[in-house]
Jmol script that loads the backbone (N, CA, C; Angstrom):
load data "model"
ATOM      1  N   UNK A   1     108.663  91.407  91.680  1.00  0.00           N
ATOM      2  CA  UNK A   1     107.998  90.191  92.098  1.00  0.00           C
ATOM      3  C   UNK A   1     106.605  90.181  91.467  1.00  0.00           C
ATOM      4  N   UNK A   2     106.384  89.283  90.711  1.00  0.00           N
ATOM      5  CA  UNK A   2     104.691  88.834  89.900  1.00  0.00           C
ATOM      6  C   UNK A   2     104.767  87.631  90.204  1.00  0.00           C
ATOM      7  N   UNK A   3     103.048  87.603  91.117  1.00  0.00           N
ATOM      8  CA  UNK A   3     102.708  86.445  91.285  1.00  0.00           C
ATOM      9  C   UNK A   3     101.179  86.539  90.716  1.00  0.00           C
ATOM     10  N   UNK A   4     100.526  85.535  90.225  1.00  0.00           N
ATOM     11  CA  UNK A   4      99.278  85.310  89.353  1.00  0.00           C
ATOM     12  C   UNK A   4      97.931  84.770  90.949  1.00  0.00           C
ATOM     13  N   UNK A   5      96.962  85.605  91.468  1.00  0.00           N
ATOM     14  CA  UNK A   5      96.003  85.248  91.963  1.00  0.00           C
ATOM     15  C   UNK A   5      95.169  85.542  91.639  1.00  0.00           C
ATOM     16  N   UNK A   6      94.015  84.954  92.175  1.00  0.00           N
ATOM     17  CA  UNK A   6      92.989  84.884  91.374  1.00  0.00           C
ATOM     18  C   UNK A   6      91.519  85.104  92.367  1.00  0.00           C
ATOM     19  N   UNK A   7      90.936  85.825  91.537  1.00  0.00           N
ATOM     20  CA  UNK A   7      89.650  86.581  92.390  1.00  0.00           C
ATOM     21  C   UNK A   7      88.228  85.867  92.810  1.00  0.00           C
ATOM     22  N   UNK A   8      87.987  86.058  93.756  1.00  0.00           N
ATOM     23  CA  UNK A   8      86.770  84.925  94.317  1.00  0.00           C
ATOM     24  C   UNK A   8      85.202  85.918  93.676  1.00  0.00           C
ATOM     25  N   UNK A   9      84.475  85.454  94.063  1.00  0.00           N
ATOM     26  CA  UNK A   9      83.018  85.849  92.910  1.00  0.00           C
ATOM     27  C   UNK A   9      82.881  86.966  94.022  1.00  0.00           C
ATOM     28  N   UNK A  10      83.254  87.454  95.001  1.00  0.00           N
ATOM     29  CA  UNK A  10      83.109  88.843  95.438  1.00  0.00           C
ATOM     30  C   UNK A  10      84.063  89.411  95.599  1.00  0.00           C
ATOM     31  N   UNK A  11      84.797  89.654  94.226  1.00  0.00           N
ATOM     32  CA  UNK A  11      85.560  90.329  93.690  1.00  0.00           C
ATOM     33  C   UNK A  11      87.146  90.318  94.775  1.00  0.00           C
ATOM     34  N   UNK A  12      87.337  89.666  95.652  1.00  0.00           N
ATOM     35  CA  UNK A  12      88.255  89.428  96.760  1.00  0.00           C
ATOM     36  C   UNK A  12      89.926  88.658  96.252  1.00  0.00           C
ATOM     37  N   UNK A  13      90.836  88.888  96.514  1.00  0.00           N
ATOM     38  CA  UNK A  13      92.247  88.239  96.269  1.00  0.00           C
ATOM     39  C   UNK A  13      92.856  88.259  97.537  1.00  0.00           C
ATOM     40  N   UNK A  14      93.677  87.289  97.850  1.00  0.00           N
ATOM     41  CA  UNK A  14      94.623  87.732  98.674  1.00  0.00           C
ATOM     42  C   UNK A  14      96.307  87.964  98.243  1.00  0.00           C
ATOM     43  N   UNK A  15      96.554  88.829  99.370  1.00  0.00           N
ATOM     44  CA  UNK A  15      98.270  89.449  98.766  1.00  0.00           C
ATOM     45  C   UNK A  15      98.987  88.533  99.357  1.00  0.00           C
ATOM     46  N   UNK A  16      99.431  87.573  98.438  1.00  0.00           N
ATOM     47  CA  UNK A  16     100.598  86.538  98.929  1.00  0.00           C
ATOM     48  C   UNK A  16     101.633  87.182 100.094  1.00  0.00           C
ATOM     49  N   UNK A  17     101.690  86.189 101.001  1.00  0.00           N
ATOM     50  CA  UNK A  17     102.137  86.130 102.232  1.00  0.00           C
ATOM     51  C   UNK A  17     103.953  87.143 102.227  1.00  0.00           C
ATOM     52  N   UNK A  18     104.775  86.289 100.954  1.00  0.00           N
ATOM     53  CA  UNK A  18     105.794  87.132 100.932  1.00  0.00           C
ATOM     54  C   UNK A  18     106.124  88.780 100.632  1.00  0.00           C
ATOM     55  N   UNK A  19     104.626  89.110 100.210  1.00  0.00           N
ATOM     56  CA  UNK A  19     104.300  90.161  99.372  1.00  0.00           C
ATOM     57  C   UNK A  19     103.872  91.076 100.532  1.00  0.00           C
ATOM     58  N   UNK A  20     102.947  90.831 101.709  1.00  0.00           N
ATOM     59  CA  UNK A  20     102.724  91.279 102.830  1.00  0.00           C
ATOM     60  C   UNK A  20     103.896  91.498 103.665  1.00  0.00           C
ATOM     61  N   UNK A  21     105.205  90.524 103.797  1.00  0.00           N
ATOM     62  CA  UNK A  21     106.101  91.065 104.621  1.00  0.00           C
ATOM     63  C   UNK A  21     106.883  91.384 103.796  1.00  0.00           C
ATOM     64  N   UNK A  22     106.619  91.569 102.769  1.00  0.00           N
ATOM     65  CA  UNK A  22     108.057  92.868 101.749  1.00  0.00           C
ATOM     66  C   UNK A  22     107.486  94.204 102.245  1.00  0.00           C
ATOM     67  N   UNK A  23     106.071  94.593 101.926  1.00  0.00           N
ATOM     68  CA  UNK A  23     105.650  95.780 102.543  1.00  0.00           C
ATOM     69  C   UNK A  23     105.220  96.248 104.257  1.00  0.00           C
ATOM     70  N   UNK A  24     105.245  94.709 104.829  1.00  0.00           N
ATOM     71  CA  UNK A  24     105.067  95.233 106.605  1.00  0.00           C
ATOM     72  C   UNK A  24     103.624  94.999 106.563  1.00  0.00           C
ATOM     73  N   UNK A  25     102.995  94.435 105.704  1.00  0.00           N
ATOM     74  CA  UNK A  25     101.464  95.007 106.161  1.00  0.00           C
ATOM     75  C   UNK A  25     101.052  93.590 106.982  1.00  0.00           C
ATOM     76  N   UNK A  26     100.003  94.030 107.741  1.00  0.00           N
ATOM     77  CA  UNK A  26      99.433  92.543 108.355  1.00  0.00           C
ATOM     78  C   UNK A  26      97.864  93.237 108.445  1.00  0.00           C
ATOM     79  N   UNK A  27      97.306  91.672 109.002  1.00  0.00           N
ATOM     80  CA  UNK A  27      95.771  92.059 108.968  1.00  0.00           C
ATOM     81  C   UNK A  27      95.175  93.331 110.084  1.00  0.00           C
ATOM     82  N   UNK A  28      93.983  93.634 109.639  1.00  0.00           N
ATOM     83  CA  UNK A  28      93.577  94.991 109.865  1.00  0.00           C
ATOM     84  C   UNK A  28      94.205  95.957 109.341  1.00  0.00           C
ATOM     85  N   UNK A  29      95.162  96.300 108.890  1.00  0.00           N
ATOM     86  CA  UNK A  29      96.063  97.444 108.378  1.00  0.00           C
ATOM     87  C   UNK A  29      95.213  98.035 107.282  1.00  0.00           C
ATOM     88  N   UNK A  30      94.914  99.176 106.920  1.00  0.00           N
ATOM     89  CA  UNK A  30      94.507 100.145 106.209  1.00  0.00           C
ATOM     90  C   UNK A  30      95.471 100.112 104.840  1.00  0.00           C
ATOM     91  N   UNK A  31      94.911  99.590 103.565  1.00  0.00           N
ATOM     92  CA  UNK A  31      95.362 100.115 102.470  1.00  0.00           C
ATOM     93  C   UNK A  31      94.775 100.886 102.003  1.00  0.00           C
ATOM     94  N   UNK A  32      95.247 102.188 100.936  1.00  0.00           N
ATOM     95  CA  UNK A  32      93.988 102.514  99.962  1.00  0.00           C
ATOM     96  C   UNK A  32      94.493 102.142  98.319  1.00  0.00           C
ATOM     97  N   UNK A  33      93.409 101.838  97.403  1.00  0.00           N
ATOM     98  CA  UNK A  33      93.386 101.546  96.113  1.00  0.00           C
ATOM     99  C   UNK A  33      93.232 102.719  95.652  1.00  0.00           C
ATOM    100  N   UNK A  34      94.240 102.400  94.335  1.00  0.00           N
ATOM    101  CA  UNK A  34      93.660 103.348  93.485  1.00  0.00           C
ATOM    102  C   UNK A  34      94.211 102.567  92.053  1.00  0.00           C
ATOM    103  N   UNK A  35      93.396 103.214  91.021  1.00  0.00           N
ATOM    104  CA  UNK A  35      93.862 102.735  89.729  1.00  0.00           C
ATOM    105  C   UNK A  35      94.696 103.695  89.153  1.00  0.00           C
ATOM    106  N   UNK A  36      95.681 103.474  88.034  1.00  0.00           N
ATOM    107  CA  UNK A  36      96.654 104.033  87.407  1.00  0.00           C
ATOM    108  C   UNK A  36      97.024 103.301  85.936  1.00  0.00           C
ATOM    109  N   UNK A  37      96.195 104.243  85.671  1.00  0.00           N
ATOM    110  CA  UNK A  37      95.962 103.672  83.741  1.00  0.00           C
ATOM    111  C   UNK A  37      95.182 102.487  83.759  1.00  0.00           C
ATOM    112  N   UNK A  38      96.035 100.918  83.762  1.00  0.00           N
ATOM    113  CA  UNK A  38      95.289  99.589  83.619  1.00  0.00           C
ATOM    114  C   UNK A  38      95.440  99.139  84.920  1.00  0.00           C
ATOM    115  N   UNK A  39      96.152  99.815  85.993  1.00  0.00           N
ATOM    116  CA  UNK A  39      97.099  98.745  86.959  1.00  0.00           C
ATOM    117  C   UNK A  39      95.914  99.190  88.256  1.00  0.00           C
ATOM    118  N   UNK A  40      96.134  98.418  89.406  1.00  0.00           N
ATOM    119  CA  UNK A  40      95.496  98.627  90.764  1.00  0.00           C
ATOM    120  C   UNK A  40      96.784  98.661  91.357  1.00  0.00           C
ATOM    121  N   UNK A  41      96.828  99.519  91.753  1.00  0.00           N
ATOM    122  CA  UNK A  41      98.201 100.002  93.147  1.00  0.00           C
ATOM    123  C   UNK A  41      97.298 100.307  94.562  1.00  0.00           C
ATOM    124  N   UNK A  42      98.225  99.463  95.508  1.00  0.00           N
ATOM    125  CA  UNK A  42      97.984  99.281  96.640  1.00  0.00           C
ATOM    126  C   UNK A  42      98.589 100.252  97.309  1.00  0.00           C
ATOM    127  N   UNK A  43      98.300 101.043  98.537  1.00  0.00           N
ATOM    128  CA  UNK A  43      99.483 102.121  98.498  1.00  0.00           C
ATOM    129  C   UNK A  43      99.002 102.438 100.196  1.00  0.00           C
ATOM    130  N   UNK A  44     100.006 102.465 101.012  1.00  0.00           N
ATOM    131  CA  UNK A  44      99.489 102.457 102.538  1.00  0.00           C
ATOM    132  C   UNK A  44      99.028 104.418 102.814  1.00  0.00           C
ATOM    133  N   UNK A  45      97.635 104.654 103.302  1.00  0.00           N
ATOM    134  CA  UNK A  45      97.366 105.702 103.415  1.00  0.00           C
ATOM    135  C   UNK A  45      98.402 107.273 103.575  1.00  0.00           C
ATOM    136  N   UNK A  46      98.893 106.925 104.702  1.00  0.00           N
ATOM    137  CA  UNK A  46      99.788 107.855 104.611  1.00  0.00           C
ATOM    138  C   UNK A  46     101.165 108.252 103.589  1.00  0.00           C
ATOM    139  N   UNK A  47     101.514 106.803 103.114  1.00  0.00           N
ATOM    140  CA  UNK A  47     102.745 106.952 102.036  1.00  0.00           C
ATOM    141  C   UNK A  47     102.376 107.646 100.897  1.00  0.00           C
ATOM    142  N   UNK A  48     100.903 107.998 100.417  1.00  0.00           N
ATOM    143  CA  UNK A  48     100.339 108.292  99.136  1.00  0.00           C
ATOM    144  C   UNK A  48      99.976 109.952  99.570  1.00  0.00           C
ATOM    145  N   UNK A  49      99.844 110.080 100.947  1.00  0.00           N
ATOM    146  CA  UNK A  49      99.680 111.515 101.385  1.00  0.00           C
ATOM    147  C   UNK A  49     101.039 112.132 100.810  1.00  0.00           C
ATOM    148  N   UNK A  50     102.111 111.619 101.470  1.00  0.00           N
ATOM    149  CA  UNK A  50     103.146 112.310 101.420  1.00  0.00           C
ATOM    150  C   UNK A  50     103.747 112.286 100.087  1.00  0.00           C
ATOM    151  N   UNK A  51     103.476 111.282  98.815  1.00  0.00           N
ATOM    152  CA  UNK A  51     103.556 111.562  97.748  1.00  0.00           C
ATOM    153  C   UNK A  51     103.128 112.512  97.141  1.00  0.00           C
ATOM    154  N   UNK A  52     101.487 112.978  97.516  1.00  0.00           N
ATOM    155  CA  UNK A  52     101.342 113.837  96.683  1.00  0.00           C
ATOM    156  C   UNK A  52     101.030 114.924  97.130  1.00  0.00           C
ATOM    157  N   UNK A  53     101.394 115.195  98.374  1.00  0.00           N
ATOM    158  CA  UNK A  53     101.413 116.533  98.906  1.00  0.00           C
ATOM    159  C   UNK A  53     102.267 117.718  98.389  1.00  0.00           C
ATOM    160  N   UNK A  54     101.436 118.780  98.012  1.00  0.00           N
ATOM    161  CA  UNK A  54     102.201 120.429  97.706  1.00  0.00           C
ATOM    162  C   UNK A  54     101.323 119.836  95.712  1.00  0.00           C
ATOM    163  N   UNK A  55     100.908 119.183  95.350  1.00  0.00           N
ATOM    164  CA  UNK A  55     101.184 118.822  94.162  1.00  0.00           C
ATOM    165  C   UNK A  55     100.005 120.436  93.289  1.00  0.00           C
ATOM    166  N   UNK A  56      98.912 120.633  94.361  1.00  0.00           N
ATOM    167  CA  UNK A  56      97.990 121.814  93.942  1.00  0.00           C
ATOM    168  C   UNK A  56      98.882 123.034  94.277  1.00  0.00           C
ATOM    169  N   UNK A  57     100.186 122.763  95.046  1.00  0.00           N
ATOM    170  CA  UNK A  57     100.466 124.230  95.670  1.00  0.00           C
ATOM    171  C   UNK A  57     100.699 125.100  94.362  1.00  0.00           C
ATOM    172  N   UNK A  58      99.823 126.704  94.286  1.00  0.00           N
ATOM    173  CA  UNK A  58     100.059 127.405  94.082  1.00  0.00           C
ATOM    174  C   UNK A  58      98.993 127.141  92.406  1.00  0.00           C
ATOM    175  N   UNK A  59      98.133 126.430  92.546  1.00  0.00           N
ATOM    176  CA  UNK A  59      97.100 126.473  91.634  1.00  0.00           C
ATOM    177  C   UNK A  59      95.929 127.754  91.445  1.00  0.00           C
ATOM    178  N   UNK A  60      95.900 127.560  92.961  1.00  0.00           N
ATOM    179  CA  UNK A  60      94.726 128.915  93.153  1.00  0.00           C
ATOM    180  C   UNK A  60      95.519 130.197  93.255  1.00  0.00           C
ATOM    181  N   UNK A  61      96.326 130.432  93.461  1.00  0.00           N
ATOM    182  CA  UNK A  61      97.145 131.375  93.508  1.00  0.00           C
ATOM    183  C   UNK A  61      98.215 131.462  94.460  1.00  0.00           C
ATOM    184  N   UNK A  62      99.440 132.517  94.494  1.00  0.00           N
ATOM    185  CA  UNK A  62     100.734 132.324  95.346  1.00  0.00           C
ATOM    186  C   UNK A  62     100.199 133.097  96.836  1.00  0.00           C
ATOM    187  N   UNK A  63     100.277 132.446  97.792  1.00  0.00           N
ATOM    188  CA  UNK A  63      99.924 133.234  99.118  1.00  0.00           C
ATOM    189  C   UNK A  63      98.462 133.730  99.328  1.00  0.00           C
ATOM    190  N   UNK A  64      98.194 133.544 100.802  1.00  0.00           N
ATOM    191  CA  UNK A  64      96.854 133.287 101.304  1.00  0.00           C
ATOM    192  C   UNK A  64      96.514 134.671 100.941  1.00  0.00           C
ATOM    193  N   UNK A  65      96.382 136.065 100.648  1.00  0.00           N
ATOM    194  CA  UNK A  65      95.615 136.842  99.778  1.00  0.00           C
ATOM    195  C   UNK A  65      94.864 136.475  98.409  1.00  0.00           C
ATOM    196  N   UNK A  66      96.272 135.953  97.572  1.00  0.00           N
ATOM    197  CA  UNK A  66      95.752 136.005  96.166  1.00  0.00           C
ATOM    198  C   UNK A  66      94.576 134.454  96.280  1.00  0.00           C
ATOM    199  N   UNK A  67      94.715 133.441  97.552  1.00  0.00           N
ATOM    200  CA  UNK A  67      93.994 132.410  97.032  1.00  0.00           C
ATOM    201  C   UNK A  67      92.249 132.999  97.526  1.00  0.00           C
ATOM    202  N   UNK A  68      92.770 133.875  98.955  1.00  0.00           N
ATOM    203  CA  UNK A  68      91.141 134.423  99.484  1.00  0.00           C
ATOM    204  C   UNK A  68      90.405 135.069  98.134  1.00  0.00           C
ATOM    205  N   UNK A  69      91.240 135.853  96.699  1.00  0.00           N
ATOM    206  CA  UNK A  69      90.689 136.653  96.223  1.00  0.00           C
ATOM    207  C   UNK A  69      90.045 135.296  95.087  1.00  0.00           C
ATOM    208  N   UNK A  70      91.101 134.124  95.070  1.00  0.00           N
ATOM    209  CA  UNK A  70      90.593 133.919  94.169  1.00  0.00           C
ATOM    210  C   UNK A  70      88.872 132.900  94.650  1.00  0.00           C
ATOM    211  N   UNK A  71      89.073 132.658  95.562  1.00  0.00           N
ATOM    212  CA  UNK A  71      88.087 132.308  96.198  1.00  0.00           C
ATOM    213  C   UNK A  71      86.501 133.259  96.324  1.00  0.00           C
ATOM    214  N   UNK A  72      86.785 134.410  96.501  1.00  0.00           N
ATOM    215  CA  UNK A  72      85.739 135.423  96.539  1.00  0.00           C
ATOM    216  C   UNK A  72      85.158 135.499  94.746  1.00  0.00           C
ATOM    217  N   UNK A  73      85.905 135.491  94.135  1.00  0.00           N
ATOM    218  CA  UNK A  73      85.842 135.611  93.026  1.00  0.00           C
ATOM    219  C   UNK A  73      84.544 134.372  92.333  1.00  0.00           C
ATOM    220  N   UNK A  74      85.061 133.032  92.694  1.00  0.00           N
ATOM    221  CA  UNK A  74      84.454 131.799  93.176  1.00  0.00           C
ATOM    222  C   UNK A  74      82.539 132.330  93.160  1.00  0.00           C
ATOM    223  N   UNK A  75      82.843 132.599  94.587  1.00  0.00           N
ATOM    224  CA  UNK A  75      81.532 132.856  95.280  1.00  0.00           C
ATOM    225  C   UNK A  75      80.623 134.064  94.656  1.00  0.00           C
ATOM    226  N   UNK A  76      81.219 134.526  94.323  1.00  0.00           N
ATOM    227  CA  UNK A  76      80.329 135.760  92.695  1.00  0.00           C
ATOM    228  C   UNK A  76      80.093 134.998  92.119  1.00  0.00           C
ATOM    229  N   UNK A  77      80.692 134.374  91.415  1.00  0.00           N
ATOM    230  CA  UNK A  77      79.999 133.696  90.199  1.00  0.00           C
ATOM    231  C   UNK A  77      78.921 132.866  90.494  1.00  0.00           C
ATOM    232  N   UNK A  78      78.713 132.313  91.679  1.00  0.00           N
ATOM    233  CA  UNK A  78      77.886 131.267  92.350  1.00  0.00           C
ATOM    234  C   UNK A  78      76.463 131.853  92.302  1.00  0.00           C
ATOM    235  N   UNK A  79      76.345 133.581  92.374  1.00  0.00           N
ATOM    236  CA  UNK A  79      74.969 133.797  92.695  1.00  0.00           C
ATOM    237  C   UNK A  79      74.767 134.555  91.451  1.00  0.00           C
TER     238      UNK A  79
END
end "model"
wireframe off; spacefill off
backbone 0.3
color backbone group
């Protein structure tokens, strides 16, 4: 679904009415923005949690030892 709206001088649009009950949202409801390359995606707080949750797992290291060490490690370098 593309529909063409158009932005008021404080930067404001509204999300066409059919577009609000495809996703459930109504007023007051919490979206968050974010950009993605050229695009603005609308994305309801929690649905974007659960997307990108685990996505760092195992960056700092595998299991709460190796991440404390890598953390200490961190804090040396700091001073």
């Amino acid at each position: 679904m593309a529909i063409s709206v158009r932005l008021s001088r404080k930067g404001q649009f509204v999300i066409p009415k059919d577009m609000r009950e495809a996703l459930g949202v109504r007023e007051g409801d919490e979206l968050l923005v974010t950009l993605e390359e050229n695009r603005v995606v609308l994305t309801r707080p929690r649905a974007y949690a659960r997307a990108t949750r685990g996505l760092l797992k195992g960056t700092w290291g595998k299991g709460k030892k190796a991440v404390e060490r890598y953390l200490e490690g961190e804090r040396r370098s700091w001073r």
